[in-house]
C-alpha positions in Angstrom: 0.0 0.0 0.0 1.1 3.7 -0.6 3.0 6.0 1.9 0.6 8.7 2.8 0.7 11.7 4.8 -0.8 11.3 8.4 -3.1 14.1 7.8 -4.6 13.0 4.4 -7.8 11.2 4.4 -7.7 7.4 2.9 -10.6 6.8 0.5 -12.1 4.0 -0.2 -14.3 3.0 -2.6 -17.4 0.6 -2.8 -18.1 -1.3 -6.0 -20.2 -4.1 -5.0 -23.7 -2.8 -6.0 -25.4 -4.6 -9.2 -28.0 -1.6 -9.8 -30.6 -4.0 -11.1 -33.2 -0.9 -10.9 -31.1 0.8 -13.7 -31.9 -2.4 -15.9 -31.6 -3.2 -19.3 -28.9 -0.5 -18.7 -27.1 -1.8 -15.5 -27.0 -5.1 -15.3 -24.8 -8.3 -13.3 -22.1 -8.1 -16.3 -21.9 -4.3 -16.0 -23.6 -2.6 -13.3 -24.4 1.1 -13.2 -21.6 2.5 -11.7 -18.9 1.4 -14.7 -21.8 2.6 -17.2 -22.0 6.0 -18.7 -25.3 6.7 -17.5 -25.1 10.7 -16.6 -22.0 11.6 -18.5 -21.9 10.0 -21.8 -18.1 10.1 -21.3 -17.5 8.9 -17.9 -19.3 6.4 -15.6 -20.4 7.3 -11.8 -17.6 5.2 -10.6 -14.5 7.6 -12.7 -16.4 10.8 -11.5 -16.2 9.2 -7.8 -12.7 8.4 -8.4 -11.9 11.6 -9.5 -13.4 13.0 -7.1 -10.8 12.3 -4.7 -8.0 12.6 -6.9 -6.2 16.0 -4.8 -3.1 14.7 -3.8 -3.0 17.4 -1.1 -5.9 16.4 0.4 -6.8 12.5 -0.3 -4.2 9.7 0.4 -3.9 6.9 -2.8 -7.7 5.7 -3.1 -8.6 2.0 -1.9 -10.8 0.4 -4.2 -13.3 -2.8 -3.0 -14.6 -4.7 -5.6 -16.6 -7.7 -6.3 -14.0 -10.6 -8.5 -15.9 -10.6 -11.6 -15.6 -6.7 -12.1 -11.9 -6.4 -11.2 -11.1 -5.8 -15.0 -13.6 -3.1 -15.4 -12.4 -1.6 -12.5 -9.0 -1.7 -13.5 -9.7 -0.5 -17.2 -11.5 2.5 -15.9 -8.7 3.3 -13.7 -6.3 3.0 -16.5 -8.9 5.6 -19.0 -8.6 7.9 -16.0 -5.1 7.7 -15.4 -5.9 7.2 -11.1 -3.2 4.4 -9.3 -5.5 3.0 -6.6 -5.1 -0.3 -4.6 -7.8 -2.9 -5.5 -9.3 -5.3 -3.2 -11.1 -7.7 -4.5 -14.3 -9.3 -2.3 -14.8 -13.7 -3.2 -18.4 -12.7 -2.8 -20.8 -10.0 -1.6 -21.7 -10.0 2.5 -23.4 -6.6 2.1 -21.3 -3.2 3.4 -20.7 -4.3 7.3 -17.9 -6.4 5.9 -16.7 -3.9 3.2 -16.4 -1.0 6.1 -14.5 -3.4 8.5 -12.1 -4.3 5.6 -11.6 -0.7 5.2 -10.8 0.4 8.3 -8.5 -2.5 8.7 -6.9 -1.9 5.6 -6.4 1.8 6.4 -5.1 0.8 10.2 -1.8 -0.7 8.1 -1.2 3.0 7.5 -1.5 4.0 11.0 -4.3 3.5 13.6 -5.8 7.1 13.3 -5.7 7.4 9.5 -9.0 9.1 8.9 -11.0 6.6 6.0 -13.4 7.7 3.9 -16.1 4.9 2.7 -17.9 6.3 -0.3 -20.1 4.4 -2.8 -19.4 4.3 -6.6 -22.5 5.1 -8.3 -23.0 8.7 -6.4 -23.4 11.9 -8.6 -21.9 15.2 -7.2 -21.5 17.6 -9.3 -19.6 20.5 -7.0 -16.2 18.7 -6.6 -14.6 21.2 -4.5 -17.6 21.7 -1.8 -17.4 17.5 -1.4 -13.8 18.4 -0.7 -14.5 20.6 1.6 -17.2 18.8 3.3 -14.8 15.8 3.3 -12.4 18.2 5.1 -14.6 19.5 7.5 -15.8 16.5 8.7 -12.3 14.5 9.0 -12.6 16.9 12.1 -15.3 15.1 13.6 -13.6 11.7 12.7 -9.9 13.0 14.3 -12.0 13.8 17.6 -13.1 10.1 17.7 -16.9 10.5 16.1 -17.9 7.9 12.9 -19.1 11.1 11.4 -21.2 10.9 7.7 -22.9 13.5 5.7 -25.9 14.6 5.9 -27.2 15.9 2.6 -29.7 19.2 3.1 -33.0 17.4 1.2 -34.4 19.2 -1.7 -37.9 16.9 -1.8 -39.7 14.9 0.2 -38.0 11.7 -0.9 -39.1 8.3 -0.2 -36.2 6.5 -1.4 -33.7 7.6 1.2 -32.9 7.3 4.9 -33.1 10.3 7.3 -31.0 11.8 9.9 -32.0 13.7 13.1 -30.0 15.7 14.2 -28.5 16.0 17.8 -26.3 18.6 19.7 -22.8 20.1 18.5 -20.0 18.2 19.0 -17.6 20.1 21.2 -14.6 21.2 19.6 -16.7 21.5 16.1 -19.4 24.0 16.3 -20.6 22.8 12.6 -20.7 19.3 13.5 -23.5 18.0 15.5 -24.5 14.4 17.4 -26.5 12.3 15.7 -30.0 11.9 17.7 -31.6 8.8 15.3 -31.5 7.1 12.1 -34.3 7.3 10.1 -35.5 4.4 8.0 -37.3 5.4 4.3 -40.4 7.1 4.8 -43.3 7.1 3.2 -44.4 10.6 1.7 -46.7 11.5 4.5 -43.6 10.9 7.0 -41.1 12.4 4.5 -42.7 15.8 4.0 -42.9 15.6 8.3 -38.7 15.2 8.7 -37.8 17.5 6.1 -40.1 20.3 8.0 -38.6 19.3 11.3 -34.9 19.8 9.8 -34.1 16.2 9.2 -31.5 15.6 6.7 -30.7 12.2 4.2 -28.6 9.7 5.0 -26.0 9.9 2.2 -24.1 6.7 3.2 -20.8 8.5 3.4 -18.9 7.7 6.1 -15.3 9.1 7.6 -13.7 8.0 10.6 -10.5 6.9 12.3 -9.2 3.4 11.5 -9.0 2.1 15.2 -12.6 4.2 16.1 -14.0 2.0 13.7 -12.4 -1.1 14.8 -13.2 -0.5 18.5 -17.0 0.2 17.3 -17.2 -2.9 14.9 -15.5 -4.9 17.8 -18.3 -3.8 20.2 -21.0 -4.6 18.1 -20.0 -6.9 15.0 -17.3 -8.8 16.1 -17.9 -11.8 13.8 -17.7 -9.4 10.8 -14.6 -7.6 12.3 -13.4 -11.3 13.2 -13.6 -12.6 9.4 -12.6 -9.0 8.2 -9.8 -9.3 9.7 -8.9 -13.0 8.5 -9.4 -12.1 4.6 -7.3 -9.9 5.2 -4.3 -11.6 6.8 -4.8 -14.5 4.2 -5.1 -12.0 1.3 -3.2 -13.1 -2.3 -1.7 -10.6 -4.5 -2.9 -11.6 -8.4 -1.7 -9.6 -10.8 -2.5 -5.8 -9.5 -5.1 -7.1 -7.0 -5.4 -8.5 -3.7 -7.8 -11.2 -3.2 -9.4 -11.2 -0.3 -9.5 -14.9 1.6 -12.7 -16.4 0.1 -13.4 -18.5 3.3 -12.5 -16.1 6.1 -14.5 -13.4 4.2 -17.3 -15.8 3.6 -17.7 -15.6 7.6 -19.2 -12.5 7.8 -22.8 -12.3 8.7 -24.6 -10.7 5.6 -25.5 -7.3 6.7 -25.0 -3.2 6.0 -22.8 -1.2 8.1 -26.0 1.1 9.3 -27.6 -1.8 10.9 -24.3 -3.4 12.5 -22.6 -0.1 14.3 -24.2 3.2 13.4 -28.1 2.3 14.8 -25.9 1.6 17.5 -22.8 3.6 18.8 -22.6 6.8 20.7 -19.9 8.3 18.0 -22.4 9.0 15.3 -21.7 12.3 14.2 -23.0 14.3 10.7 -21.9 17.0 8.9 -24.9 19.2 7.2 -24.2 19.9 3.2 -26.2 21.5 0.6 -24.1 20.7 -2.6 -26.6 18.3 -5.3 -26.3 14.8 -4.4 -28.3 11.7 -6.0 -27.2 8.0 -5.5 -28.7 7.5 -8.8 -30.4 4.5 -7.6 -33.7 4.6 -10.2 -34.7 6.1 -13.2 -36.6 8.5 -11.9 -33.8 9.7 -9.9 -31.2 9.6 -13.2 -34.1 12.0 -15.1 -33.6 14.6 -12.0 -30.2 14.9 -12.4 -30.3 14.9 -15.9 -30.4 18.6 -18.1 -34.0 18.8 -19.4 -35.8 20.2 -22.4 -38.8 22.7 -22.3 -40.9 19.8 -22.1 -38.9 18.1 -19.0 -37.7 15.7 -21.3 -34.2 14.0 -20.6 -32.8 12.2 -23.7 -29.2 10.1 -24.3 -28.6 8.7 -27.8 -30.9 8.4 -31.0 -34.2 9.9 -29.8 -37.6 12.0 -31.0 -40.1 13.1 -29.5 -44.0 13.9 -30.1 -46.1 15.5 -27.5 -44.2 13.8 -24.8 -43.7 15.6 -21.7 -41.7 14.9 -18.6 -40.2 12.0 -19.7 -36.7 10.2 -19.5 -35.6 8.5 -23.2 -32.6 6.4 -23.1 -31.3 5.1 -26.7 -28.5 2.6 -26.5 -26.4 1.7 -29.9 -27.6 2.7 -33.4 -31.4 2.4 -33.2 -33.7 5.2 -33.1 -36.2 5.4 -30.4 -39.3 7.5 -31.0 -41.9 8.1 -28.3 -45.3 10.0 -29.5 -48.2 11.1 -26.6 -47.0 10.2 -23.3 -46.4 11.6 -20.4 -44.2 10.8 -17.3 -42.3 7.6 -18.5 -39.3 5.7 -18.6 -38.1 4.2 -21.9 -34.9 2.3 -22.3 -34.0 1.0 -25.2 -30.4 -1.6 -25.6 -29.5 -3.4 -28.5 -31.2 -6.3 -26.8 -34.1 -5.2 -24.2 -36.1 -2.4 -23.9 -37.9 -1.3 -20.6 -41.2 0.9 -20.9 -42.5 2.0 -17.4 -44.8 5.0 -15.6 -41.7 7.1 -13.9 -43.5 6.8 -10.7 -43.3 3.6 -10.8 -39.5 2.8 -12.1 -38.2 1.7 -8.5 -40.3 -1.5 -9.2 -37.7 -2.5 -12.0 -35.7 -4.8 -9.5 -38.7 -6.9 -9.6 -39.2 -6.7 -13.0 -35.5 -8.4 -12.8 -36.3 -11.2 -9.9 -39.0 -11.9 -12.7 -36.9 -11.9 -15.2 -34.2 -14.4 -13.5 -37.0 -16.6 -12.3 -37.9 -17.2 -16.3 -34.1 -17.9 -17.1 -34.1 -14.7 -19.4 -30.1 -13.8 -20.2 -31.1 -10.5 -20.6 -31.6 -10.3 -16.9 -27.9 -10.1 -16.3 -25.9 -10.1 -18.9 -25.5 -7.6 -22.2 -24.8 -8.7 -25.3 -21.2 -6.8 -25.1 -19.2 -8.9 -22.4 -16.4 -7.6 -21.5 -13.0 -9.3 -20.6 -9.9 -8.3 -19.4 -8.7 -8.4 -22.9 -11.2 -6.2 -24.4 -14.5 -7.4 -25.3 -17.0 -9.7 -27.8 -20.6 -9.6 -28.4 -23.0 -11.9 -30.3 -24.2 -10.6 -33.6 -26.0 -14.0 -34.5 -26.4 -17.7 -33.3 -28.2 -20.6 -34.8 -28.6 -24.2 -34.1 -24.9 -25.2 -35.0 -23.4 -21.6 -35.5 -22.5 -18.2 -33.4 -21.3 -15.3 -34.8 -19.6 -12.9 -32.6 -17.8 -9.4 -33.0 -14.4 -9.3 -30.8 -12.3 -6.3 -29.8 -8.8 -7.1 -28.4 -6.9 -4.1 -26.6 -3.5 -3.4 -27.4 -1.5 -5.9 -25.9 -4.2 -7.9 -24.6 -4.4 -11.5 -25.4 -6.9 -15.1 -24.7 -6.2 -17.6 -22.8 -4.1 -20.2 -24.9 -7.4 -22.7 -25.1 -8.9 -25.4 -26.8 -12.4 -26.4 -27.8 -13.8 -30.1 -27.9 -17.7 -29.0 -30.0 -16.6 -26.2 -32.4 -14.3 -25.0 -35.4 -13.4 -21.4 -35.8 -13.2 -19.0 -38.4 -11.4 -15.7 -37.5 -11.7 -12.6 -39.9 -9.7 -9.4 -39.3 -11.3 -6.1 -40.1 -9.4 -3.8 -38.1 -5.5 -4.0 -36.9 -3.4 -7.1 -36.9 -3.5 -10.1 -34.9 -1.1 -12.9 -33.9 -2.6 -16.3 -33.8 -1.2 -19.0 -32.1 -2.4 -22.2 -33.6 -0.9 -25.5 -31.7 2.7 -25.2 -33.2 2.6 -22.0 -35.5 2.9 -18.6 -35.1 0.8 -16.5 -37.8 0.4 -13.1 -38.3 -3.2 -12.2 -39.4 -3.9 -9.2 -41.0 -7.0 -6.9 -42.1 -9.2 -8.3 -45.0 -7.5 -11.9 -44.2 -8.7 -15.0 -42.2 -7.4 -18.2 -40.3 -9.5 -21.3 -39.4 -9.1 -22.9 -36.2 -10.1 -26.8 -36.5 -12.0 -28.6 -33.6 -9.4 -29.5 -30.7 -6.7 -27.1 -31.9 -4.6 -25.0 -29.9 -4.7 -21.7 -30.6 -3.9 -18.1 -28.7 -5.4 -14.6 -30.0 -2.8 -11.8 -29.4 -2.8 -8.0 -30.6 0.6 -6.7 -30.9 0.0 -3.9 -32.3 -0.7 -0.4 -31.1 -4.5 0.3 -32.5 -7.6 -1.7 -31.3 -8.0 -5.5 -33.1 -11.7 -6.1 -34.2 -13.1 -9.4 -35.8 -15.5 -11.6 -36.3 -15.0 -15.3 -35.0 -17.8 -17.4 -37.0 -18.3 -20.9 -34.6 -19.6 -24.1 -36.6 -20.2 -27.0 -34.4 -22.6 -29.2 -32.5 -22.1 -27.2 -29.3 -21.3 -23.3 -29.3 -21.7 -22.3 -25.8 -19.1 -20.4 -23.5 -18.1 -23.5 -21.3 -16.9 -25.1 -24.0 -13.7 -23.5 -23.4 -10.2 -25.6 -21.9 -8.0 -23.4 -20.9 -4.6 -24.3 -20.7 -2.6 -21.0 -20.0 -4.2 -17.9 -19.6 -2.3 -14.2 -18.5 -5.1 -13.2 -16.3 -5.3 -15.9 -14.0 -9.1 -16.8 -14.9 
């Protein structure tokens, strides 16, 4: 881990959310905070990143991550030119676990390193007042309080926690106690906090590494307890460490609000006003979206007809056209499209669980999958074919494999590639093709120093992905 000053505050970041109420957009194979959902340039999970990016300020950021999405994470890193350490969870035990890994990981720097535990998908707009705000409450957090930020609400939401607040803290005249935790309201309940001063629970926490730990040992020792084991038994891979899958899998399943901050005396919060939205429906991605005359939002190929307060999202090359409605939600991917009342677009993770109950692939995965490599995605499959479009980065290459159900024809139409095929070496390049017989050996590299794109054409009895021996493979899958 990184040398950092004593002052700067370690943050970490939490990637484990799935997002399934963004779907078709967000999904299992690329959830909403690695998808461009705001910015058409930069995912939630860059901005956050970013965010924290003042060397003056921040120490190098800690990144928690579930396994599968340790390539994305490291690919977005890479587009944003960030270092950051990257931990990497065997499976999800909800944010109790996260947080104690956290404030473990930052106790290796020193046992009062102030931490910051942020989620990924968050949109703030006004980088330097988070700063601040971050600043200003490390206070709190140096004089022993778990202090979080309390965002100053804007409408009577339904969708988020609320905070009373309780006395200043002395020593911080702006900081103040926390008196409760609010669970989500309904709107009656939500329109009486806001008028008595309550604020939302942004889920940001900061606080000192061995605070934390004391708190955690107090009132979740069996998460601190296999915390603190995946941790010890962590593997480096590569430019990750792998948290101990057994040890971690110890941890009882459940968020850090429920396991210590319901329940210690330190709770402190720290009143903001700067724009805040976790993003965490469609409704809330059209508030924080620019909107037309009409309070339309729209991303990609869209048109509208007397449509009014409406959020249009247009994935790929079609052209999506909505004519007469008002107050909806249409999605459209190159392979689902989601129409729903905008009112009613929190109900889209059980459209999901529906979904997954009737085996849909949709429900998880996109047609683009992405590797560590780069990426493929299916153009066309029949009973004994599959056709599929593959980008290799530059200097990313397969896994040397093998396949026991299917030949394959490779066809380059962009950049060069090297082929290994059992024995030989080949260089492939654009406009010309290699077949790969049944139970060959063979490697796809790309040496060169633009994108490789190509279409792999699979004729066989069986085409599907776990068809796939792999004998050597770079990236340690």
């Amino acid at each position: 881990m990184a040398e950092a000053s004593r002052e700067n505050i370690l943050p970490v970041i939490l990637c484990g959310g799935s997002g399934t109420r963004l779907w078709p957009a967000s999904r299992e194979s690329m959830p909403k905070q690695f998808t461009p959902l705001v910015d058409p340039e930069t995912s939630t999970f860059q901005a956050t990143v970013r965010r924290v990016a003042d060397g003056s300020v921040f120490a190098r950021p800690t990144v928690i991550a579930s396994a599968e999405s340790r390539f994305i994470v490291a690919e977005q890193l890479a587009q944003a030119r960030i270092a950051a350490d990257i931990l990497l969870e065997p499976e999800r035990r909800d944010s109790a676990a996260a947080v104690a890994v956290a404030a473990l990981h930052g106790a290796r720097l020193g046992p009062e390193t102030v931490v910051l535990v942020m989620a990924a998908d968050h949109v703030i707009e006004d980088s330097a007042a988070f700063t601040q705000a971050a600043q200003q409450a490390a206070i709190g957090a140096r004089l022993g309080q778990i202090m979080t930020l309390g965002i100053t609400p804007t409408r009577a939401a339904t969708e988020y926690g609320y905070i009373r607040t309780g006395e200043a803290i002395p020593g911080a005249p702006d900081l103040h106690r926390v008196a409760r935790f609010v669970e989500k309201p309904d709107a009656a309940g939500a329109e009486r906090l806001i008028g008595e001063g309550a604020l939302w629970n942004s889920g940001y926490f900061l606080f000192r590494a061995d605070v934390m730990i004391a708190e955690l040992e107090a009132h979740a020792p069996q998460v601190l307890e296999a915390a603190r084991g995946a941790l010890a038994k962590a593997a480096t891979d590569l430019d990750f460490i792998r948290l101990e899958a057994s040890a971690f899998a110890q941890a009882p399943k459940t968020s850090i609000d429920y396991a210590v901050m319901e329940r210690t005396t330190r709770a402190g919060v720290l009143k903001v006003s700067f724009a805040w939205s976790d993003v965490g429906t469609w409704d809330a991605v059209w508030q924080v979206l620019e909107r037309d005359a009409h309070g339309n939002a729209v991303r990609g190929r869209v048109e509208l007809v007397e449509t009014t307060g409406s959020l249009v999202h247009s994935e790929g090359d079609g052209l999506t056209t909505v004519v007469g409605l008002d107050d909806v939600v249409v999605v459209s991917t190159p392979d689902a499209v989601l129409v729903a009342a905008k009112a009613h677009s929190g109900k889209v993770k059980d459209l999901v669980g529906v979904l997954r109950e009737k085996a849909h692939p949709e429900a998880d995965a996109h047609r683009r999958i992405y590797r560590p490599w780069g990426w493929y995605q299916r153009i066309d499959i029949g009973e004994r074919f599959q056709v599929k479009r593959i980008m290799v980065t530059p200097g990313g290459r397969l896994s040397l494999q093998k396949h026991f159900h299917r030949a394959e024809h490779w066809v380059v139409v962009k950049g060069t590639a090297e082929v290994t095929l059992n024995e030989q070496i080949l260089l492939v390049h654009e406009n010309e093709a290699v077949y790969l017989p049944i139970g060959s050996m063979h490697r796809l590299t790309n040496p060169g120093k633009i994108p490789l794109e190509l279409i792999e054409v699979q004729v066989g009895s069986y085409t599907g992905e776990d068809d796939i021996i792999r004998v050597e493979d770079v990236y340690g899958r």
